[in-house]
LUMLOTOR-866701 format. One line per 3 residues: number of its first residue (from 1); for each residue x, y, z of N, C-alpha, C. Coordinates in Angstrom, 3 decimals, m for minus. Each point is the difference from the previous one (the first is absolute). Example, Ala and Ser with C-alpha at 12.3 -4.5 7.8 and 13.67 -1.06 7.14 Angstrom:
// LUMLOTOR-866701
1	13.190,m5.690,7.800,m0.890,1.190,0.000,0.900,1.200,0.000; m0.350,1.050,m0.720,0.820,1.190,0.060,m0.770,1.090,0.730
This chain:
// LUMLOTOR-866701
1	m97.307,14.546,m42.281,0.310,1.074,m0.949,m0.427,1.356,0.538; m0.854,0.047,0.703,m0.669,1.577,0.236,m0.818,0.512,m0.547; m0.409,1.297,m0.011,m0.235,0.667,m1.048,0.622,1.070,m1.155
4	0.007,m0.909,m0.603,1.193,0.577,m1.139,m0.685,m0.372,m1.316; m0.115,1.074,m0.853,0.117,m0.401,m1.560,0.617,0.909,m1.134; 0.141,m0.514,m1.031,0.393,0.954,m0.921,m0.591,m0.690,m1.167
7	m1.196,1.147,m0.564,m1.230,m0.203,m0.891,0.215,0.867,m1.001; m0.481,m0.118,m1.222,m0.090,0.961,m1.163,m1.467,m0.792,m0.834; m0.949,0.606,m0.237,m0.447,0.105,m1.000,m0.483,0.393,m1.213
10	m0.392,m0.200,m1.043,m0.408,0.435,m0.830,m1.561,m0.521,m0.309; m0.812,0.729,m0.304,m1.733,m0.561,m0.387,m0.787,0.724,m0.810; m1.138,m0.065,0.060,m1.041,0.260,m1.134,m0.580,0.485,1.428
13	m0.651,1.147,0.715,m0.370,0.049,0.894,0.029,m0.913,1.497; m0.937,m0.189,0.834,m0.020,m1.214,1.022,1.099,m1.039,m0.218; 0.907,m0.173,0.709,0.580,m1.333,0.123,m0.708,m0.976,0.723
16	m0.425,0.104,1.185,m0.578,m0.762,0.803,m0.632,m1.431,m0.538; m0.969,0.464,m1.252,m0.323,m1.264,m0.462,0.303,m0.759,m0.955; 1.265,0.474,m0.748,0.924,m0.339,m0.981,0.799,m0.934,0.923
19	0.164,m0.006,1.086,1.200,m1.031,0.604,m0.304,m1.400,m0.228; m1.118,m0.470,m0.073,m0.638,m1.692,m0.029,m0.065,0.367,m1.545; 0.615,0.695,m0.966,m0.425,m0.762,m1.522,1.221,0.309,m0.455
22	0.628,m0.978,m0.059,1.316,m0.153,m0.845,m0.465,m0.693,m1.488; 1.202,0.993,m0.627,0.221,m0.547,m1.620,0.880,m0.668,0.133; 0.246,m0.915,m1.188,0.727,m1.039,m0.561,1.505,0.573,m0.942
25	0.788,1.351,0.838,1.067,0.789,m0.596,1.186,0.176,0.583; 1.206,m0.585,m0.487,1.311,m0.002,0.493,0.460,1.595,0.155; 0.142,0.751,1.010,0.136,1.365,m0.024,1.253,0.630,m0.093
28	1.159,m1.502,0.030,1.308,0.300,0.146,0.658,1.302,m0.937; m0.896,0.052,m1.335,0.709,1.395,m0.523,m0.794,1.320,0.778; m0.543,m0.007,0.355,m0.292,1.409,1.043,0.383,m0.524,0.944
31	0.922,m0.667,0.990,1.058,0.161,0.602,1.097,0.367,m0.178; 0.243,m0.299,m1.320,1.325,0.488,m0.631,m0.591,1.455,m0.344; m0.472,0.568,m0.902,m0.168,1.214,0.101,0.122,1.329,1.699
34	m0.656,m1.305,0.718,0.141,1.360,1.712,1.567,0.200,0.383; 0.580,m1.369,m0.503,1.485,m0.045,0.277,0.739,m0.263,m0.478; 0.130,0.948,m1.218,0.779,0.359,m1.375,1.613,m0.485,0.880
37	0.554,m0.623,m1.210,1.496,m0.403,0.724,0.291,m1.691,0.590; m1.073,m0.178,0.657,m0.340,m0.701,1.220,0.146,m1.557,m0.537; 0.936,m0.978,0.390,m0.544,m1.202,m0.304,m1.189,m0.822,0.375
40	m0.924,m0.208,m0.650,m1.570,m0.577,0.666,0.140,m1.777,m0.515; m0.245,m0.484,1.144,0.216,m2.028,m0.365,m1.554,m0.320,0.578; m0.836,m0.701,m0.694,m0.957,m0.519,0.884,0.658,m0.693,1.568
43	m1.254,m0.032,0.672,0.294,m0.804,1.044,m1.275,m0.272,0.592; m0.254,m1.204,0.839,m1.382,m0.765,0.233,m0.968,1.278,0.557; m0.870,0.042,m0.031,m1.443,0.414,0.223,m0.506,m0.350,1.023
46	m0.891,0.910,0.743,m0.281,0.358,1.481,m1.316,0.420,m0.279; m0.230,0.404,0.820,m1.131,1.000,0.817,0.398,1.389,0.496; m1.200,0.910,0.057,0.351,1.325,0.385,m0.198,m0.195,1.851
49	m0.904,m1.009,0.620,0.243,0.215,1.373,1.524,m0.440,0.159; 1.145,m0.569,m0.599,1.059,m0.286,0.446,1.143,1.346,m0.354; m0.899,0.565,m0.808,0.750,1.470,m0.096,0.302,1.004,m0.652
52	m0.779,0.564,0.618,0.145,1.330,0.252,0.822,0.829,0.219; 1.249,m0.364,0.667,1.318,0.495,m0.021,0.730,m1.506,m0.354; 0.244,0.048,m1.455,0.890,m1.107,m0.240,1.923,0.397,0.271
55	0.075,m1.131,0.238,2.103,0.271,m0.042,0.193,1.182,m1.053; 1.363,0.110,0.487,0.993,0.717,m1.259,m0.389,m0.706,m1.175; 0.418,0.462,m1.187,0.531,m0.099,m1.510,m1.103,m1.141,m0.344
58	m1.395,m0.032,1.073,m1.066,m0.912,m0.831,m0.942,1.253,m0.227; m1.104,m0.401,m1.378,m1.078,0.706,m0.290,m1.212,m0.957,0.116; m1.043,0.281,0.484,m1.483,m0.933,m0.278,m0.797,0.538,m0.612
61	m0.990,m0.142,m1.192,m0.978,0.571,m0.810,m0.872,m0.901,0.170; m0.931,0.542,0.269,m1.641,m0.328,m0.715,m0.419,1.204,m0.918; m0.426,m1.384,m1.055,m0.504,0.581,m0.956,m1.777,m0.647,m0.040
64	m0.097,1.656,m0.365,m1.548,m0.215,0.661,m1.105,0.447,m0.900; m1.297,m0.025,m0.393,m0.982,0.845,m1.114,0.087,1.147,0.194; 0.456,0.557,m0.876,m0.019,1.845,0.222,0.927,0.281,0.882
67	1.030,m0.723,0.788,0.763,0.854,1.000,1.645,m1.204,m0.016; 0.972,0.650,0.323,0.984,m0.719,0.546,0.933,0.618,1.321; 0.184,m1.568,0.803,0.620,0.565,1.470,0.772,m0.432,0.105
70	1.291,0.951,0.797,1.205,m0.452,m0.378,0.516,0.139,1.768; 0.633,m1.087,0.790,0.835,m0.089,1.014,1.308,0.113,m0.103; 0.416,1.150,0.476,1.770,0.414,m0.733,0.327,1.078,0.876
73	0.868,m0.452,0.728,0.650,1.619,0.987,0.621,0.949,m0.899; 0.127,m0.406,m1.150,0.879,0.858,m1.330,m0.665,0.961,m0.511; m1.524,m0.250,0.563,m1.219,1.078,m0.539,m0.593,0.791,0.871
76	0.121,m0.128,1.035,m0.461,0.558,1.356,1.027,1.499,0.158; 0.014,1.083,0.423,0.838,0.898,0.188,m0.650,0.894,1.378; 1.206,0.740,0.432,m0.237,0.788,1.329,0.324,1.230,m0.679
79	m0.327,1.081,m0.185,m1.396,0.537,0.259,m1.341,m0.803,m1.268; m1.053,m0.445,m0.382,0.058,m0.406,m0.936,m0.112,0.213,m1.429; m0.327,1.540,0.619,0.092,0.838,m1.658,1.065,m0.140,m1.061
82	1.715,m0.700,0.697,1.093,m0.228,m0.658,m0.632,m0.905,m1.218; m0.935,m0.451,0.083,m0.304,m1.611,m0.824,0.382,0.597,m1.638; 0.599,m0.623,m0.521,0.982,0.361,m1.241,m0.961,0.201,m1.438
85	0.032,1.186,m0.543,m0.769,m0.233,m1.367,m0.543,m1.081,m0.699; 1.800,m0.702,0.190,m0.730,m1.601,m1.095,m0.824,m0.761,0.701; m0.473,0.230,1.074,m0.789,m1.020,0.537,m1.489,0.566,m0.123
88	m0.381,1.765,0.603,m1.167,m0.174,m0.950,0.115,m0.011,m1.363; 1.024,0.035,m1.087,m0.267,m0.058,m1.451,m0.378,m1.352,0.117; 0.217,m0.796,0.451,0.185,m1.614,0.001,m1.923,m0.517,0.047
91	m0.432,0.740,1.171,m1.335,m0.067,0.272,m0.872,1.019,m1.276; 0.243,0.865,m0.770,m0.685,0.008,m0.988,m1.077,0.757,m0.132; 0.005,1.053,0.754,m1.327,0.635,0.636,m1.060,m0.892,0.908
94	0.295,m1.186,0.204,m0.623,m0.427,1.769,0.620,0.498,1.057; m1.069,m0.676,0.983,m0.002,0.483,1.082,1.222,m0.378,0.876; 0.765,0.746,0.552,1.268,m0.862,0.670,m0.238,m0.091,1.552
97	0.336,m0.887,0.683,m0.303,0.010,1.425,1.336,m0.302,0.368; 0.767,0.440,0.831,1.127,m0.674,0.913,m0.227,0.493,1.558; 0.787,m1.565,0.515,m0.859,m0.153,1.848,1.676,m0.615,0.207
100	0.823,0.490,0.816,0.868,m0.182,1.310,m0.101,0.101,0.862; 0.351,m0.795,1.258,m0.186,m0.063,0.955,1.358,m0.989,1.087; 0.611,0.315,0.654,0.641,m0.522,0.839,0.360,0.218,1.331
103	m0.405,m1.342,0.678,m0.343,0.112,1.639,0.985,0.293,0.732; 1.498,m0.130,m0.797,0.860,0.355,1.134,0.358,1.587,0.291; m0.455,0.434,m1.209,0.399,1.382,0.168,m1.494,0.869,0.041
106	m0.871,m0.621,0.234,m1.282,0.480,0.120,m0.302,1.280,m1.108; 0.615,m0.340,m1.225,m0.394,0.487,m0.917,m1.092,m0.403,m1.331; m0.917,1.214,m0.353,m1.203,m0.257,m0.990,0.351,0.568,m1.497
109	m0.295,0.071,m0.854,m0.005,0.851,m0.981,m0.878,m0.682,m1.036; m0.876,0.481,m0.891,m1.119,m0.257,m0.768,0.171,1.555,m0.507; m0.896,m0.663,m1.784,m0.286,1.029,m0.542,m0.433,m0.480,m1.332
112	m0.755,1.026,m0.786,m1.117,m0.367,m0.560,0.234,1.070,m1.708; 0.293,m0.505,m1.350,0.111,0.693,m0.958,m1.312,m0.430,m0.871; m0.742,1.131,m0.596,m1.410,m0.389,m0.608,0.761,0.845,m1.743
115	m0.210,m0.684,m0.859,0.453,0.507,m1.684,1.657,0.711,0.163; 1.051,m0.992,0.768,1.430,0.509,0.168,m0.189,1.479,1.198; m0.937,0.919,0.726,0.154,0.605,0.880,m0.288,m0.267,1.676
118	0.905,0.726,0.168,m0.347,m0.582,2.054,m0.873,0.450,0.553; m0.977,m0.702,0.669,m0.891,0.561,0.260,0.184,m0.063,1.378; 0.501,m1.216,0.642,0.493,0.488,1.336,1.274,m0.979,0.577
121	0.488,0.311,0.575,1.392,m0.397,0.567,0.256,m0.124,1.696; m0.054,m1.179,0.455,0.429,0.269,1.477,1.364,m0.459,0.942; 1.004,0.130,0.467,1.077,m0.347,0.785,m0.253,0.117,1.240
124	0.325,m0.643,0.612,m0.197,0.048,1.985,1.154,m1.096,0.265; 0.511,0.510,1.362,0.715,m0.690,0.644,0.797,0.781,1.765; m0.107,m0.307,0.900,0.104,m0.089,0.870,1.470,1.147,0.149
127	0.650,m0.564,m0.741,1.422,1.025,m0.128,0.197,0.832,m0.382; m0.883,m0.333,m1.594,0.261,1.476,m0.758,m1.177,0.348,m0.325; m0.752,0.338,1.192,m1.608,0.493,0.137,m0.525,m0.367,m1.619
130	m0.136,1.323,m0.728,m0.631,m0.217,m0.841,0.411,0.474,m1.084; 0.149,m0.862,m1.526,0.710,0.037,m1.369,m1.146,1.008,m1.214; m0.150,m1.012,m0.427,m1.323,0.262,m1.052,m1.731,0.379,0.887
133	m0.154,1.126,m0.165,m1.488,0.319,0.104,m0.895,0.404,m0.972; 0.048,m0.697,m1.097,m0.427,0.781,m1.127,m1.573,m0.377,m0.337; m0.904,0.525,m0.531,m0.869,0.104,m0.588,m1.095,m0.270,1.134
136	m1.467,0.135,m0.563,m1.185,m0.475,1.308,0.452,m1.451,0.998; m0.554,0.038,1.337,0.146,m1.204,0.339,m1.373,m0.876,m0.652; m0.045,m1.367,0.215,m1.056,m0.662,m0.453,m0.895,m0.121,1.410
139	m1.205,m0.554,m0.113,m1.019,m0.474,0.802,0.789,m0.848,1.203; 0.446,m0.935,m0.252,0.685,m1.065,1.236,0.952,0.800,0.848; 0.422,1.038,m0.869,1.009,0.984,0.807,m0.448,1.310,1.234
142	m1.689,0.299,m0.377,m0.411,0.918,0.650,0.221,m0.206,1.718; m0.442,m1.055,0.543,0.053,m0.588,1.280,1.629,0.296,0.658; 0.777,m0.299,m0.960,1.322,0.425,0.727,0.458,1.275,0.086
145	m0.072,1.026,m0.922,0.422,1.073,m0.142,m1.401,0.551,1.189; m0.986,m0.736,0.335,m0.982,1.040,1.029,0.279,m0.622,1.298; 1.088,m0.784,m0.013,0.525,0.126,1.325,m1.177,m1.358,0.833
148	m0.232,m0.677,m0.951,m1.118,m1.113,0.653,0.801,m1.715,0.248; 1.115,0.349,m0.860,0.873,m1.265,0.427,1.086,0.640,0.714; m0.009,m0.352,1.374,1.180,0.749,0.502,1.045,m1.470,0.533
151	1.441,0.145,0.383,0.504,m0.639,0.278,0.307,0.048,1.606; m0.603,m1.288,0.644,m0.298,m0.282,1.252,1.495,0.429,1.037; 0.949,m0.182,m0.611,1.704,0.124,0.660,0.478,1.123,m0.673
154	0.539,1.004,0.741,1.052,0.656,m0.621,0.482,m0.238,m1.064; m0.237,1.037,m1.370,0.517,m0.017,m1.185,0.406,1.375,m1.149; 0.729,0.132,m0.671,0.479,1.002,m0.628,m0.854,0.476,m0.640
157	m1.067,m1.008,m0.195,m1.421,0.441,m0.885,m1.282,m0.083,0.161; m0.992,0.644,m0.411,m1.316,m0.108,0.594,m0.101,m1.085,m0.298; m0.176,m0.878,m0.735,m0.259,m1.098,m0.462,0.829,m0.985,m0.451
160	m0.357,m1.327,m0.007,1.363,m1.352,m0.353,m0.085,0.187,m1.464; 1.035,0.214,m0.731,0.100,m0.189,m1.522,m0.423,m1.244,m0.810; 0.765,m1.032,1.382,m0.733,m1.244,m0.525,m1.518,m0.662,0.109
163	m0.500,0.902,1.009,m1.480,m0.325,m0.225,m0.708,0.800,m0.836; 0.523,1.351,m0.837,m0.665,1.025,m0.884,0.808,m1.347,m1.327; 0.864,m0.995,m0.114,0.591,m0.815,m0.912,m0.886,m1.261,m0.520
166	m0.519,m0.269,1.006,m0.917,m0.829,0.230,m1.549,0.185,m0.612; m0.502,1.175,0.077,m1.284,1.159,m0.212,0.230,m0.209,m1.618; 0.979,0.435,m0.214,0.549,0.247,m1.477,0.204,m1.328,m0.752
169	0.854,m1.088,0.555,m0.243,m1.020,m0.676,m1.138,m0.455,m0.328; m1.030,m0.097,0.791,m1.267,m0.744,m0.161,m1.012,0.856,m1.110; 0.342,1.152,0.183,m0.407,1.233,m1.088,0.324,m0.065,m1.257
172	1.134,m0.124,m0.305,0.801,m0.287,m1.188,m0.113,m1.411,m0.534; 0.248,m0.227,0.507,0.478,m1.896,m0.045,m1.187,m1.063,0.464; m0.803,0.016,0.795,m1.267,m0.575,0.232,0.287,m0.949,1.093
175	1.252,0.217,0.677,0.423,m1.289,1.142,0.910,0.889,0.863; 0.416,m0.780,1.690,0.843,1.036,0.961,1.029,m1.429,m0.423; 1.292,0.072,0.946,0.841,m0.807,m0.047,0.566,m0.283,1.936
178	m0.884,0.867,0.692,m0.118,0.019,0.910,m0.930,0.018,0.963; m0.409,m0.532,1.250,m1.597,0.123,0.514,m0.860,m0.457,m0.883; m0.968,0.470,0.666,m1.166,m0.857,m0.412,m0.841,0.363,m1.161
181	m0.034,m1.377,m1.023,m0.745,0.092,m1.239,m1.200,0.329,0.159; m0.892,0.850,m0.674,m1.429,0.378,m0.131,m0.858,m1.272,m0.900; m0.995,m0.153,0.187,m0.284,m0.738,m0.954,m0.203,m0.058,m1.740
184	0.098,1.383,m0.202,0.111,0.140,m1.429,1.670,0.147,m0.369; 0.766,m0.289,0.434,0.980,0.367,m0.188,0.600,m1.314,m0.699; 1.214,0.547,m1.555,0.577,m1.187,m0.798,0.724,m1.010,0.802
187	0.249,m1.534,m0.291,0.739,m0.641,0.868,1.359,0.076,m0.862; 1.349,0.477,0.117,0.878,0.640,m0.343,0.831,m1.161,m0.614; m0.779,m1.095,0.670,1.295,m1.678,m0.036,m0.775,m0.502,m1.671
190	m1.326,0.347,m0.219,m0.564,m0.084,m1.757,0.480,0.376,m1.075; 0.915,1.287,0.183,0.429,1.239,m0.847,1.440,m1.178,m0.891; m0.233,m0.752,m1.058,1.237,m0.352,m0.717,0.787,1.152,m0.625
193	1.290,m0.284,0.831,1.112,0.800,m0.434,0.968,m0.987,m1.093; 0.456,0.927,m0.728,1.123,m0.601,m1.073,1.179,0.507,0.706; 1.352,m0.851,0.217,1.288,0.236,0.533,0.950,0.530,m1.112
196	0.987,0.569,0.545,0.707,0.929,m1.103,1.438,m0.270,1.141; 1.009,m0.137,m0.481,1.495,0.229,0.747,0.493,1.393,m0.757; 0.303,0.625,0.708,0.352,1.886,m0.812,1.119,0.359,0.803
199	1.063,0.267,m1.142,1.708,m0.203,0.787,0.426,1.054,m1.126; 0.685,0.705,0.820,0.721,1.135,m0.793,1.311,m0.826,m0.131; 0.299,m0.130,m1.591,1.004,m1.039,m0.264,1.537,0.268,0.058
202	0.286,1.821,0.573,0.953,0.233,0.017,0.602,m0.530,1.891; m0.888,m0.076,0.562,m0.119,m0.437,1.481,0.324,1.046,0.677; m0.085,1.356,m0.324,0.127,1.462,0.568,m1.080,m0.268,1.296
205	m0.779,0.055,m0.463,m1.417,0.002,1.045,0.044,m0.763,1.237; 0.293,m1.005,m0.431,0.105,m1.309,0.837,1.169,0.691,1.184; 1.626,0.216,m0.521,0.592,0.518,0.630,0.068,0.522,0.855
208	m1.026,1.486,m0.285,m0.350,1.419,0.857,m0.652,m0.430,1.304; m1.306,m1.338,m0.852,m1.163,m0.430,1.491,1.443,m0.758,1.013; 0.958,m0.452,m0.518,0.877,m0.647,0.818,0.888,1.075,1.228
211	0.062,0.473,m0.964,0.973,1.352,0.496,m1.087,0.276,1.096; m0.741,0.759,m0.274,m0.737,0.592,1.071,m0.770,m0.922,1.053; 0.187,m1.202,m0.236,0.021,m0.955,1.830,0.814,0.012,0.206
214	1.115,0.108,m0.660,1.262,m0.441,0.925,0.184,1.037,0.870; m0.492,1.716,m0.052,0.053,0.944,m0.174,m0.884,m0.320,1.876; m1.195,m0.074,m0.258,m0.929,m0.122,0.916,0.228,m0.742,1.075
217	0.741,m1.249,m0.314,0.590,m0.927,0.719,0.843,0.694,0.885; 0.988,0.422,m0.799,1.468,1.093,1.130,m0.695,0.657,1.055; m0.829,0.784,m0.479,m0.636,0.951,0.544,m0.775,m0.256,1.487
220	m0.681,m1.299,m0.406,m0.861,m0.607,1.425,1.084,m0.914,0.655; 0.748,m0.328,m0.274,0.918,m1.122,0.832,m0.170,m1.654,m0.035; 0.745,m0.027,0.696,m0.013,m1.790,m0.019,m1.654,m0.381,1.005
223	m0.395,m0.687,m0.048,m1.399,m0.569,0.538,0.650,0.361,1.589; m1.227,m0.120,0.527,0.620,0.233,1.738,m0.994,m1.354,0.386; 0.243,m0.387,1.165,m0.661,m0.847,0.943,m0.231,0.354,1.384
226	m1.242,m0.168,0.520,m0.430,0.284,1.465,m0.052,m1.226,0.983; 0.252,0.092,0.830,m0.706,m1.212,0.946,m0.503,0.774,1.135; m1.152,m0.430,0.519,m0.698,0.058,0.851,0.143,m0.365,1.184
C-alpha cells in the first residue's frame, strides 16, 4: 500500500488515547449525515492498520470515548481548508483532525480545526510545491521547516512530505504506517473499525472515477516491454 491515508477526526481533545476504547455504537447515521445523498449498506469490519486509505465508495469508523475516526478519501481534501461546513457542523465544536497522504504523488496535507476554526492547515507536494500554509506550525514540524531533515537526493523540496506525513501521523494519530514503530506508539491492527459501502446511487461518481482512467490510460499508452 505505501504511504497513504485519508483520516478525519473528530474528539474531545487527545485522540491518541481514545483509539484502544471503543463504545458499543452503530455510527452508520453519522455516516449518512457526512454523505447526505449517499447510499450507506453495512459491510464486514476491519481494523484501522488495514486502512487507512480504504477503496472507493467504502467508509471505516471507529467509534471511540469522546472521539470518532473516520477512513474515507471522501473526507480528505487538497488544499485542506476546502473541508466542507457540514463536516465541522457534524463534529459539533470538537476538535477536527484530517491527515492525507499519498506515496505516489508524494503528497501531504493535514490540518487541525479547534471550536469549528483553523488553526492550521498544511499541503505539500513535489509538483505543486506548496497549497495550504496556514496557521502556526506545530512542535514535530519545527525540525523540518529548520532545515534539519533534509532530503539526501535531489528534490523539489527541502524536505520529504512523506516523512513531515509520518511526524504528523504519529502526532495526531499515535502510530506511523511506515518505518519504524517507537515503542509507545498505537498498534493500528487493535483500532476496530465498523464497514460502511457508500455509493452515490445515481452512479455519476462512479462514472467520472471511470472516465478519468480511461483518460489516464490514453494518455500513458499501452504497457511497453524491455529485454535485456
Amino acid at each position: 500500500m505505501g504511504a497513504k491515508t485519508a483520516l478525519l477526526a473528530f474528539t474531545d481533545g487527545d485522540l491518541r488515547p481514545r483509539l484502544l476504547r471503543p463504545v458499543r455504537t452503530n455510527p452508520a447515521e453519522l455516516v449518512r449525515v457526512l454523505h447526505p445523498g449517499y447510499e450507506v449498506t453495512p459491510i464486514e469490519d476491519d481494523d484501522l492498520g488495514e486502512n487507512t486509505y480504504p477503496p472507493y465508495d467504502t467508509s471505516y469508523v471507529a467509534v471511540l470515548e469522546g472521539a470518532e475516526l473516520f477512513c474515507d478519501r471522501r473526507l480528505v481534501f487538497d488544499p485542506p481548508s476546502r473541508l466542507p461546513a457540514r463536516v465541522l457542523e457534524a463534529a459539533a465544536g470538537r476538535r477536527v483532525i484530517m491527515h492525507g497522504m499519498h506515496s505516489v504523488s508524494d503528497w501531504l496535507g493535514f490540518a487541525v480545526w479547534e471550536n469549528g476554526d483553523l488553526v492550521r492547515s498544511l499541503s505539500l507536494s513535489p509538483d505543486g510545491g506548496g497549497g495550504d500554509n496556514i496557521g502556526t506550525p506545530y512542535e514535530f514540524e519545527l525540525p523540518f521547516w529548520a532545515g534539519e531533515r533534509p532530503v539526501k537526493a535531489p528534490y523539489p523540496l527541502p524536505f520529504h512530505p512523506l516523512v513531515l506525513g509520518q511526524a504528523a501521523l504519529r502526532a495526531f494519530f499515535g502510530f506511523v504506517n511506515e518505518g519504524r514503530p517507537s515503542p509507545d506508539d498505537i498498534n493500528p491492527f487493535e483500532v476496530a473499525l465498523h464497514g460502511f459501502r457508500v455509493a452515490d446511487p445515481t452512479g455519476r461518481e462512479q462514472a467520472e472515477r471511470e472516465a478519468a482512467l480511461q483518460e489516464f490510460l490514453r494518455k500513458v499508452g499501452p504497457p511497453r516491454q524491455y529485454k535485456v
